[in-house]
C-alpha positions as CSV (number, residue, x, y, z in Angstrom):
1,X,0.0,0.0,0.0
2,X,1.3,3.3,-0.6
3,X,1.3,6.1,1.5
4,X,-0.2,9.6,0.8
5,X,2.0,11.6,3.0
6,X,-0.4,13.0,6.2
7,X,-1.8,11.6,9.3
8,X,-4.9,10.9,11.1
9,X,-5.6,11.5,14.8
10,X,-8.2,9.3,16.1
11,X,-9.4,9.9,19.6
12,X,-9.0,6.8,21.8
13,X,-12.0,5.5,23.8
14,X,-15.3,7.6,25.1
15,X,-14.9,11.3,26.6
16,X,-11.2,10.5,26.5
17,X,-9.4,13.7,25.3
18,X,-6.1,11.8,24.4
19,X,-5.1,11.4,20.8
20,X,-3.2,9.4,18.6
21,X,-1.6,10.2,15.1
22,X,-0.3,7.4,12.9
23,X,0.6,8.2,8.9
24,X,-1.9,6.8,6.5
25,X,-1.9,4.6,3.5
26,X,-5.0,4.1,1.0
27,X,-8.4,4.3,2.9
28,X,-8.1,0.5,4.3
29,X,-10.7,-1.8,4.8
30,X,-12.9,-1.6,7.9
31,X,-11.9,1.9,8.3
32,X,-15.8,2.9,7.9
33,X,-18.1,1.1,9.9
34,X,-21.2,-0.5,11.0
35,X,-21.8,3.8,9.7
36,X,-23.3,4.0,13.6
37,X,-19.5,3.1,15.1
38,X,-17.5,4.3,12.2
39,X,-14.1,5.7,12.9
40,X,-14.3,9.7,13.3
41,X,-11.1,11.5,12.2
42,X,-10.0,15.3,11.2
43,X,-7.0,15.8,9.5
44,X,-3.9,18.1,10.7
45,X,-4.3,21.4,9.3
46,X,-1.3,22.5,6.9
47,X,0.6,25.4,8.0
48,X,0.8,28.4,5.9
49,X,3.2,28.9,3.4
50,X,4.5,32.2,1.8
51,X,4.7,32.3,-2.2
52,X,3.0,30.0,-4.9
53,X,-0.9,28.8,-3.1
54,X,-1.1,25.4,-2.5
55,X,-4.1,23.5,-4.6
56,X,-4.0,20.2,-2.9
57,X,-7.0,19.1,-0.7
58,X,-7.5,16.1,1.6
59,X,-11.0,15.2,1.5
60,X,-12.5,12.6,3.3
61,X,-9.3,11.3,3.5
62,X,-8.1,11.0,0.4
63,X,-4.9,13.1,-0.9
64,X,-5.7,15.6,-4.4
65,X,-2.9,17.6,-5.7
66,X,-5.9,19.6,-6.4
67,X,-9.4,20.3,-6.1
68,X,-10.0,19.1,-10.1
69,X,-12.2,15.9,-10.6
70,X,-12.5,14.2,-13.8
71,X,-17.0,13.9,-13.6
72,X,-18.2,10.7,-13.9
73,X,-19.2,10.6,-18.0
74,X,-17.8,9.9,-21.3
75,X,-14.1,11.7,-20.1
76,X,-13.6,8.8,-17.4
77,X,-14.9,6.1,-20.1
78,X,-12.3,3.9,-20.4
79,X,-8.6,2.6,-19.4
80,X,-7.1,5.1,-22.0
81,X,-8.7,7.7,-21.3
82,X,-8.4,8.0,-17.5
83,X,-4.8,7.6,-18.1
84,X,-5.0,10.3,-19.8
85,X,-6.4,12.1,-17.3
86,X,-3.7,11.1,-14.5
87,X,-0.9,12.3,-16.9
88,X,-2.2,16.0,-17.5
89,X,-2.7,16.6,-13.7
90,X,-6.5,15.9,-12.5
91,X,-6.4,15.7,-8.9
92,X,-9.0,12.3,-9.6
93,X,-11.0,10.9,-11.8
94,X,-14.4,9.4,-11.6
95,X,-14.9,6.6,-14.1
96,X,-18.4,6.3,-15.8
97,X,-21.3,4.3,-13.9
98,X,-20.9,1.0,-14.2
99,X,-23.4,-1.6,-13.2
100,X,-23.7,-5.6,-12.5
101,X,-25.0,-6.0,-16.1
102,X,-23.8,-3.9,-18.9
103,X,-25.6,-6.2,-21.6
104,X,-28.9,-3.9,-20.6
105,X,-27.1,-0.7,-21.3
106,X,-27.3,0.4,-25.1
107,X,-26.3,3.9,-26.2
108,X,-28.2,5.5,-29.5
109,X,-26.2,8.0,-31.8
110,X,-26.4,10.9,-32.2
111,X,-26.8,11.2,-28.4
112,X,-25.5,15.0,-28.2
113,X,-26.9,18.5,-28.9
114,X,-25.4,21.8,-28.4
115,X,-27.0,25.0,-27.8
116,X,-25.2,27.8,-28.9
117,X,-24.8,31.8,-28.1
118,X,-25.5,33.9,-31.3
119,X,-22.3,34.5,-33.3
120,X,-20.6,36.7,-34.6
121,X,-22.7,39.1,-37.7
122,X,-25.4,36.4,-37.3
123,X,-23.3,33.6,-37.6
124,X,-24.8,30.5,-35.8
125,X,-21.4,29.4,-35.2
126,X,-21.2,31.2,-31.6
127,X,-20.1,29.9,-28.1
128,X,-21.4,26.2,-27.0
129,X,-23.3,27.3,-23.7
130,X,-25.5,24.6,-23.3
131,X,-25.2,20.9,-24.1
132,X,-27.8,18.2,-24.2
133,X,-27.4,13.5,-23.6
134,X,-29.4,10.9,-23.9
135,X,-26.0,8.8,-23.1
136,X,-26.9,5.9,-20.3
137,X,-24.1,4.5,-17.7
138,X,-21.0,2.7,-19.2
139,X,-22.1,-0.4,-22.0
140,X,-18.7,-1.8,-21.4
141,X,-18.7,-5.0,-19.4
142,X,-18.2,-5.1,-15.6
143,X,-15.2,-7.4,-16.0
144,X,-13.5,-5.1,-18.2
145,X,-14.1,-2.4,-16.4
146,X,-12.9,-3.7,-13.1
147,X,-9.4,-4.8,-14.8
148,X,-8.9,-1.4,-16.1
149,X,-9.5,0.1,-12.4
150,X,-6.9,-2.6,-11.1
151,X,-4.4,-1.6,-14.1
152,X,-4.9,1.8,-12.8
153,X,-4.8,1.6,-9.3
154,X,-1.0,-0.1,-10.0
155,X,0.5,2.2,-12.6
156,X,-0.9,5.1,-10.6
157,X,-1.0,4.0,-6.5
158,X,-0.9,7.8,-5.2
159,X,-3.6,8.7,-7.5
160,X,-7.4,8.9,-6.7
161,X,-9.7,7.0,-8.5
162,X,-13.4,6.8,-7.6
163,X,-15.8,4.5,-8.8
164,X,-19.2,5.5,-10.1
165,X,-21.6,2.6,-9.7
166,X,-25.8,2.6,-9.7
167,X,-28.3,-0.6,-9.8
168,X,-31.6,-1.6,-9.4
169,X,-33.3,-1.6,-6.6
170,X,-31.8,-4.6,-4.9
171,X,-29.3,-4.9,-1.7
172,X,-27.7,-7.8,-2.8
173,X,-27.1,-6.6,-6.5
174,X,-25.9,-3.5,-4.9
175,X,-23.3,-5.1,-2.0
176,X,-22.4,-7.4,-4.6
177,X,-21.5,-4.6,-7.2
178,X,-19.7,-2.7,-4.2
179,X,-17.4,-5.4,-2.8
180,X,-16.3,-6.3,-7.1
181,X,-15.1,-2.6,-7.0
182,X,-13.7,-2.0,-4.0
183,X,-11.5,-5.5,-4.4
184,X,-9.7,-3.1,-7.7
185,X,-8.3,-1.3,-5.3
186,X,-10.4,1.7,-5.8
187,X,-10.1,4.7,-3.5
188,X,-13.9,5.9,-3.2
189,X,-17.2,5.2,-4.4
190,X,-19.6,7.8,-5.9
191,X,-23.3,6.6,-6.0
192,X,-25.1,7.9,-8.9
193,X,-28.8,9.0,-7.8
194,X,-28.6,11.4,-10.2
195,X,-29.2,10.1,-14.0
196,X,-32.1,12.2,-15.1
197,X,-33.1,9.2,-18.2
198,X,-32.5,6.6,-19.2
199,X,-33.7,3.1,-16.7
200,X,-35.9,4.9,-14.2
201,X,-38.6,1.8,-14.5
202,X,-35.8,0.3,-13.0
203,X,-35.7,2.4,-9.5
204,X,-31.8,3.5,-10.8
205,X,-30.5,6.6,-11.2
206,X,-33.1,9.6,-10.2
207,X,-35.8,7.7,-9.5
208,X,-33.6,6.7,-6.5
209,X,-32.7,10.4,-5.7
210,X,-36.2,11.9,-5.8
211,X,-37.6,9.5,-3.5
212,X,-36.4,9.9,0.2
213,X,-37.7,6.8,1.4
214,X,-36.1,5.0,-1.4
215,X,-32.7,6.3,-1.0
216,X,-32.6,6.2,2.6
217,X,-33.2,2.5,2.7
218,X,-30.7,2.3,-0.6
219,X,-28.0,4.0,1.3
220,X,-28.4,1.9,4.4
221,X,-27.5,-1.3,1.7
222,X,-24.7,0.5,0.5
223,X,-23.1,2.2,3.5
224,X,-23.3,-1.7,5.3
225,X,-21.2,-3.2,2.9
226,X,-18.7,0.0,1.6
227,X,-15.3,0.2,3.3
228,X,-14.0,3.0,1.5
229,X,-15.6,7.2,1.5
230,X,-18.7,7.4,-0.1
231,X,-20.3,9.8,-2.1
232,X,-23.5,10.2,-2.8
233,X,-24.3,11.9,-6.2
234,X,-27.8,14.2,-6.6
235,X,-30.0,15.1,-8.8
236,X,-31.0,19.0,-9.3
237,X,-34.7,17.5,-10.4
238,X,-36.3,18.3,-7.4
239,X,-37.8,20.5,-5.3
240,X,-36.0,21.0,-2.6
241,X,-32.2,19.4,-3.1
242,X,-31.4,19.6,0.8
243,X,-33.6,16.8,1.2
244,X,-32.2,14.2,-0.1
245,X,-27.9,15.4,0.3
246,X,-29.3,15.3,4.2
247,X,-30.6,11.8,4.0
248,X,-27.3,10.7,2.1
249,X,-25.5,12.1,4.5
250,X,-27.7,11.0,7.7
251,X,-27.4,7.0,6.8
252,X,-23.6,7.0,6.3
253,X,-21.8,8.2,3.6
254,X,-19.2,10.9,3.5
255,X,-19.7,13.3,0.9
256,X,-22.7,14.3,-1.8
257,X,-22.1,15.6,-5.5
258,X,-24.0,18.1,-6.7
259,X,-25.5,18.5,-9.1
260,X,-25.9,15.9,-12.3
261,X,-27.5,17.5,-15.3
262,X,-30.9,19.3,-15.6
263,X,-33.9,17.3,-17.4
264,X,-33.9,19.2,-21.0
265,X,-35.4,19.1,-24.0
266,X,-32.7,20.8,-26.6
267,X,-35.0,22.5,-29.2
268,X,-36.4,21.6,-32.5
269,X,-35.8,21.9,-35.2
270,X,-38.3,24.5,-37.4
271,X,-37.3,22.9,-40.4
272,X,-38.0,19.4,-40.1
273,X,-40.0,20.0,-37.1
274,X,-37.8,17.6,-35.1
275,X,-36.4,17.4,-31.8
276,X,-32.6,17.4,-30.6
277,X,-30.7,15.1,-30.3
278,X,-32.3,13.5,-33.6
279,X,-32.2,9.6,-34.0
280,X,-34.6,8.2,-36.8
281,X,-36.3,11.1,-36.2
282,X,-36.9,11.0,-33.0
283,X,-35.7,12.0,-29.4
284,X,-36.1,11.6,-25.8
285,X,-35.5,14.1,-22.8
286,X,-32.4,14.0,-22.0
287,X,-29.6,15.8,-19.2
288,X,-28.7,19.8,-19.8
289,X,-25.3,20.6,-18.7
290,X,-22.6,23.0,-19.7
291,X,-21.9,26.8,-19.2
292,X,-25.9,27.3,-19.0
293,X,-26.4,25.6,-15.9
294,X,-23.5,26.9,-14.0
295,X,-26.0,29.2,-11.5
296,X,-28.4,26.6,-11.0
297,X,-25.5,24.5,-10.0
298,X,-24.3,27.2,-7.4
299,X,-27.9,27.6,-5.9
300,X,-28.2,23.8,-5.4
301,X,-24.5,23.8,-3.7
302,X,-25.3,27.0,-1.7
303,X,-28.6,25.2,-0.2
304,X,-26.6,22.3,0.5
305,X,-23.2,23.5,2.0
306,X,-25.8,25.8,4.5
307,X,-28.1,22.8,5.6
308,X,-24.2,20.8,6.2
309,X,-23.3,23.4,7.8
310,X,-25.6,23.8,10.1
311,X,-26.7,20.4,10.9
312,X,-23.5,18.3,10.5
313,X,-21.2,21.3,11.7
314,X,-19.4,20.9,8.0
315,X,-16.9,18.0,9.7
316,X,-16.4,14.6,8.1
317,X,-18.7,15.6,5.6
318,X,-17.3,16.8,2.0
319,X,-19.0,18.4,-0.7
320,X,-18.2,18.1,-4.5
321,X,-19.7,21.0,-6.9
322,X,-20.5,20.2,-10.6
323,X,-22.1,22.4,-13.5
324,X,-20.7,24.6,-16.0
325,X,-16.7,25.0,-15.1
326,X,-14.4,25.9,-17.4
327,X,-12.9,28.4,-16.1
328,X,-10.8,28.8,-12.4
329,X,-13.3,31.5,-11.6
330,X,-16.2,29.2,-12.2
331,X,-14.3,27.1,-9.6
332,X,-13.5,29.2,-7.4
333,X,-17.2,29.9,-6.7
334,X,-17.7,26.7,-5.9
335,X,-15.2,26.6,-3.4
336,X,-16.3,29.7,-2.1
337,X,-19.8,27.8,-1.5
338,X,-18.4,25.1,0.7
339,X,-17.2,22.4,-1.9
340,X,-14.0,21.0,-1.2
341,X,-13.7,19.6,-4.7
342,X,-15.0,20.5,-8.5
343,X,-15.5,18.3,-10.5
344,X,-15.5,18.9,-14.8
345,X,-17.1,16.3,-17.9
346,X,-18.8,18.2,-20.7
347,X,-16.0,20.6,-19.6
348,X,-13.7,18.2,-21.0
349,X,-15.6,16.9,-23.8
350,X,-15.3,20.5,-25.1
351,X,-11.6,21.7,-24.3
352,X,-9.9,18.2,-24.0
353,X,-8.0,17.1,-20.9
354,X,-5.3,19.7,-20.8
355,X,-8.2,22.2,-19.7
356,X,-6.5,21.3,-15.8
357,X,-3.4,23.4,-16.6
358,X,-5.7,26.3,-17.5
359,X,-7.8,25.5,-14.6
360,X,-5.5,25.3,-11.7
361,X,-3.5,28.5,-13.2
362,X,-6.5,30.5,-13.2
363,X,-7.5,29.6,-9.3
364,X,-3.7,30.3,-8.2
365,X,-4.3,33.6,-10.1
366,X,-7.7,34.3,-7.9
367,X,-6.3,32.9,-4.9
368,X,-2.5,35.2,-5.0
369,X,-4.9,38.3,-5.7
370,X,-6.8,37.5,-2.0
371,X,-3.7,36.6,-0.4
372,X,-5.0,32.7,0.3
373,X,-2.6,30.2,0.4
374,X,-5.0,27.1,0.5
375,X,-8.1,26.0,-0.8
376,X,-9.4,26.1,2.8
377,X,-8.7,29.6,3.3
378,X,-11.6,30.5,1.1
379,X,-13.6,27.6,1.4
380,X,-17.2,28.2,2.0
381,X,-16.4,32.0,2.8
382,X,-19.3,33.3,0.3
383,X,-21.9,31.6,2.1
384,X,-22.4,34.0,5.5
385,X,-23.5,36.5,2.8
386,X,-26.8,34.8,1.5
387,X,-29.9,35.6,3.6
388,X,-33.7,35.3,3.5
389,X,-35.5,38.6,1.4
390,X,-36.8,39.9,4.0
391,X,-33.4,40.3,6.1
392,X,-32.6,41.9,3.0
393,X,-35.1,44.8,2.9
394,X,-34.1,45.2,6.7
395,X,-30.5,45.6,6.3
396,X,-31.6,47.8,2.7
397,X,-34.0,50.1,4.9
398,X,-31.6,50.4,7.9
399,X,-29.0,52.0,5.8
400,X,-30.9,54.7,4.1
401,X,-31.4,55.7,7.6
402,X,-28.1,55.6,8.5
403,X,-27.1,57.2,5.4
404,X,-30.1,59.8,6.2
405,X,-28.7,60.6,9.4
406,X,-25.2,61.6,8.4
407,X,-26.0,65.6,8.3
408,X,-24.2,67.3,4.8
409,X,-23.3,71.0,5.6
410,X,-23.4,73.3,8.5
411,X,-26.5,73.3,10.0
412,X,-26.6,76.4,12.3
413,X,-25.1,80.0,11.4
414,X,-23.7,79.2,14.8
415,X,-21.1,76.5,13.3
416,X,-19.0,78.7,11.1
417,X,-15.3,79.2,11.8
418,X,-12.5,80.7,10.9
419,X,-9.8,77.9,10.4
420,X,-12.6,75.6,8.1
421,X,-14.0,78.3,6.3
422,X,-13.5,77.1,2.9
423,X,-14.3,73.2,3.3
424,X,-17.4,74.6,5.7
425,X,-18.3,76.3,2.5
426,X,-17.8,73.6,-0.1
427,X,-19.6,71.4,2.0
428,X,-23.2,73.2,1.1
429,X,-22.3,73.6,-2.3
430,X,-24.3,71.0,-5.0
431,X,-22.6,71.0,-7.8
């Protein structure tokens, strides 16, 4: 096992105030729980350093020379391209669902559609900002999918790589599916709740993440059998995202993703009268994501880094944000939010994998002009400044009054003097 270079301190024994710190390797097995009993840790806090700021995070455990995450999708698709991944710099990668039978899992093509920003002198050739699938969880067999996580795991043993898995709505399908990834060596598992199309007759994907009941008893399979972090991943089709990141969260695992693409339909097409994506003539409502989504996407982590904070006191608990990035700035407002990571697909899809160099270059850039030398100097720093409407016409009407009460001029012939006469005089003047 290799180690990732920092050290837990685990307290020993009930009201005991002693600690001890031991250097750890991989997130080993056992390590969780029965969730009730699990093992509580907090990791030593880095020290500052002057100069260049440092990217890497430690969430949950795991070691990220920074806070970029290869989404779970078409960029974490296979053995090739995860490598790839690795070699430009992402801090992890999260390979595309897999499930216990891939033989049910068939893609149509074209399974894409773009929406785009006017262009330039009318040119419909402007900037992608929104971007339509109908793609379903990996069609590559489970077998082959696990060998290319073990290949993984031993050309790349300090790297973090995360397993996205979903199934139907049985325990044993889903402990078995667990235990066949976690025995690659994987380093985390990220459930995916969140697949707006696709199986939902099935009870996978949303249909899991939009009913409370469901995913609470779902979780309770999964977090009894899962030795390694896991993440629960949500869906932003819903009312109310809070509820079900706090029920994830409540039965065991360590972290939620938010959020997985919006139910869309593209547009059609006024010519054929035909909707997008177009196969045979026909279509299906399928996941929005890209640049167009990006504040919905900080709304849903907002709502969800406040109810953490508040109700799990924002320890042990992680928060991943998704939607839109593709720049450092669109990262940084994550972080900002309370997410410890971002993670990036159509992203890639559209810049390629060397987007990370531009990505972590652009969040040193915000971070040197604030002076923060880590991520969790800023972390979660935006959100003491959203409030309810009404505080806000409270705080809007006590400052006219304030501002009414700060007296321009001399008010009395008695207030002239000698010394001030010219700034007492400018002071009454309008213009």
């Amino acid at each position: 096992m290799v180690s990732l270079g920092f050290a837990h301190q685990i307290k020993m024994g009930a009201g005991s105030n002693s600690m001890v710190e031991f250097p750890v390797t991989r997130t080993p097995p056992g390590w969780r729980r029965n969730c009730k009993n699990r093992v509580k840790f907090r990791i030593l806090a880095s020290e500052n350093h002057v100069g260049e700021p440092d990217l890497s995070v430690t969430v949950n455990g795991l070691k990220m020379s920074n806070p970029f995450v290869i989404g779970s999708g078409p960029p974490g698709t296979n053995y090739t391209v995860m490598k790839r991944a690795f070699d430009e710099g992402w801090g992890a990668v999260i390979a595309k669902t897999v499930s216990l039978d891939a033989a049910k899992v068939v893609n149509v093509t074209p399974r894409y559609a773009k929406l785009r920003a006017a262009g330039v002198n009318g040119s419909l050739k402007g900037q992608i900002i929104g971007w339509e699938n109908i793609e379903l969880i990996s069609d590559r067999p489970l077998e082959t999918m696990l060998k290319e996580f073990k290949q993984l795991k031993e050309e790349y043993p300090d790297r973090i790589l995360i397993a996205s898995i979903m199934e139907e709505y049985d325990k044993a399908a889903w402990q078995e599916l667990i235990e066949r990834v976690e025995e690659t060596g994987i380093d985390a598992i990220e459930i995916n709740f969140s697949c707006p199309h696709g199986m939902p007759e099935r009870k996978m994907g949303a249909a899991v993440g939009q009913d409370c009941a469901l995913l609470e008893e779902v979780c309770g399979w999964i977090n009894e059998k899962a030795t390694v972090p896991v993440w629960a991943k949500m869906t932003p089709n819903i009312t109310d995202i809070t509820q079900p990141a706090r029920v994830a969260l409540s039965t065991g695992c360590e972290g939620v993703s938010a959020i997985n693409t919006i139910m869309s339909v593209m547009g059609i097409d006024l010519d054929t009268l035909r909707p997008e994506p177009c196969v045979e003539g026909y279509s299906t409502p399928g996941g929005y994501s890209s640049k167009a989504v990006h504040p919905i996407a900080l709304a849903k982590v907002m709502s969800i880094a406040q109810m953490m904070k508040k109700e799990f006191g924002d320890k042990d608990r992680s928060l991943s944000g998704i939607g839109g990035v593709e720049t450092g700035g669109d990262a940084a407002e994550f972080i900002l939010l309370g997410a410890s990571t971002v993670q990036v697909c159509t992203g890639v899809m559209m810049h390629g994998y060397p987007l990370v160099k531009k990505l972590c270059t652009e969040l040193k850039e915000f971070m040197k002009k604030h002076n923060f030398s880590s991520i969790e100097d800023f972390r979660g720093a935006s959100l003491e400044y959203f409030t309810t409407h009404m505080d806000l016409v409270r705080r809007q009407q006590e400052a006219i009054r304030e501002r009414k009460a700060v007296k321009k001029g001399l008010q009395s012939d008695k207030d002239w003097t000698g010394d001030g006469f010219v700034k007492e005089t400018d002071s009454m003047v309008s213009n």
